[in-house]
N, C-alpha and C positions, 0 to 999 in steps of 0.2 A: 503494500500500500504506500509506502516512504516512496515508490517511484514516481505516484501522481505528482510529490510537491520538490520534484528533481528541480525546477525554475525558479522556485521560492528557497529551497535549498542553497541553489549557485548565487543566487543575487544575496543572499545573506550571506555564505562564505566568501562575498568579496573585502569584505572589510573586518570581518570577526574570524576567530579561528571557531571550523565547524568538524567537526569527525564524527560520522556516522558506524557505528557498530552494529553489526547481521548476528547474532545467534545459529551456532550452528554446532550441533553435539555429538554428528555421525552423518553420514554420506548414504549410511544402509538406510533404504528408503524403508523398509518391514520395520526394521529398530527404531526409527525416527515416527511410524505409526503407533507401536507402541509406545515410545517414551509420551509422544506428544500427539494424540488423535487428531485432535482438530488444526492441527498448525500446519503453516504451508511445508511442503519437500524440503529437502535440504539443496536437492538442484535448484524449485525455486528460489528457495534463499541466495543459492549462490550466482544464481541471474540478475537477483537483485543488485548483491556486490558490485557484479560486472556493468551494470548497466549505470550506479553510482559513479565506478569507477571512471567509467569512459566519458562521463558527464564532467569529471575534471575535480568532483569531491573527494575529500579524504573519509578512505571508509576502511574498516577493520573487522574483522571475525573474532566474534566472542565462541570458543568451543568451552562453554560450561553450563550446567556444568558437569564437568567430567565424572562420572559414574564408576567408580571400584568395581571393577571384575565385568562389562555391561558395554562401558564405554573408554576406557582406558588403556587398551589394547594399542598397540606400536603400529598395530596396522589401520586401526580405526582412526586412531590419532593423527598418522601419516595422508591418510585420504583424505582429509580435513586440509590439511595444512596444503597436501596438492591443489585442491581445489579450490581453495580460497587465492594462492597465489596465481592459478590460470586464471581466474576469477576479476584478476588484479588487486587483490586486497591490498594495503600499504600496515599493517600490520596485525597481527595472529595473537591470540593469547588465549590461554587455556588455565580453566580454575578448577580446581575438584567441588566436593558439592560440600555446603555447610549445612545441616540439618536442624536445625532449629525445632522445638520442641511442637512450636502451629505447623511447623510443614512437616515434622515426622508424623505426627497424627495421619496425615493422607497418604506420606511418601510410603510407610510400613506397610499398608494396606496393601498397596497398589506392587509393590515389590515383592508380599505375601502371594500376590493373584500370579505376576505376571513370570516372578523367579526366586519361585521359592527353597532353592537351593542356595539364596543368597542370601535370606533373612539371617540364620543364625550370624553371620560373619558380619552385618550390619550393625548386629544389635553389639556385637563388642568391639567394633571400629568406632563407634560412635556412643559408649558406654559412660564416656568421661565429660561428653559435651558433643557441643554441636560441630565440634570442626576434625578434621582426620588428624592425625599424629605431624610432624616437622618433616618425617622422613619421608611421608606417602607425597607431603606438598613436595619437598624437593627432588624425590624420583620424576613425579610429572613436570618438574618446571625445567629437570636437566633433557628427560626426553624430549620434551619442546624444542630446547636448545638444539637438540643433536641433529633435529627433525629439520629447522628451522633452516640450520648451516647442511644439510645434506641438501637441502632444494634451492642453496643458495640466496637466502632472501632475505633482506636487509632494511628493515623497517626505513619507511619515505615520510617526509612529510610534504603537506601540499606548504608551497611558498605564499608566507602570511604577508597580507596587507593591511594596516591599520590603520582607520581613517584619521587627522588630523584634529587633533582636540585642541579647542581654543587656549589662548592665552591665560594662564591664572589671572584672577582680578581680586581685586583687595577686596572690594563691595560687592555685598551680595548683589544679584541682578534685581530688581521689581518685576515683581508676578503682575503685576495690573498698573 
């Protein structure tokens, strides 16, 4: 839907820094119906990026978030990262999942239905709180890296314009 306001997009990123982020948690079109029923493809999504991209905005891939044993796979990850850079993303970033006690309420269910050979291993990954351990974060942020530098791709930024802001003035301006 972000592609309708592509023209209100560019005429705002002429003067402000704007970067647009896609969602996108897996490429497997079955795994991406089940994570997320009603959300568009993930090819969608990655049309979206491209059609951003080519528009001249700064747009990025959000992969999270990253799912323990689901979605976390070297190769799931990697098809992510490919397609986002054919895509044209100008930068990639990938978060594990933070489970919060309102979202495990749904998330435990939904994990129960859909894999339930995962629940046990949830319930003591996430025994201590709502966030994974320091190791799981930095296994996934060195994979990124490794993933990142295999496809050669080197985060861009779009070149900032800022408009010219007036002169300070001692006195306030009069409203009327």
């Amino acid at each position: 839907m972000i592609v309708r306001d592509v023209e209100l997009l560019r005429k705002f990123a002429e003067n402000n820094h704007l970067s647009v982020h896609v969602t996108v948690t897996t490429m497997d079109i079955e795994l991406a119906r089940i994570l997320e029923p009603r959300a568009p493809r993930p090819d969608l999504r990655m049309q979206t990026v491209r059609e951003l991209a080519n528009a001249g905005l700064s747009v990025g891939v959000n992969c999270a978030p990253v799912l323990p044993e689901i979605t976390d796979s070297v190769a799931n990850l990697e098809s992510v990262v490919a397609a986002a850079l054919e895509a044209g993303a100008h930068r990639i970033h990938a978060n594990p999942l933070y489970l919060k006690p309102c979202s495990e309420k749904v998330f435990m269910p939904f994990l129960a239905e859909q894999f339930p050979h995962l629940v046990e291993g949830y319930k003591q990954r996430y025994a201590k709180g709502a966030f994974l351990s320091k190791s799981y974060h930095e296994r996934i942020s060195k994979l990124m890296d490794r993933l990142l530098q295999k496809h050669n791709f080197r985060p861009r930024r779009r070149e900032r314009r800022f408009i010219q802001t007036p002169e300070w003035q001692e006195e306030q301006m009069k409203l009327f």
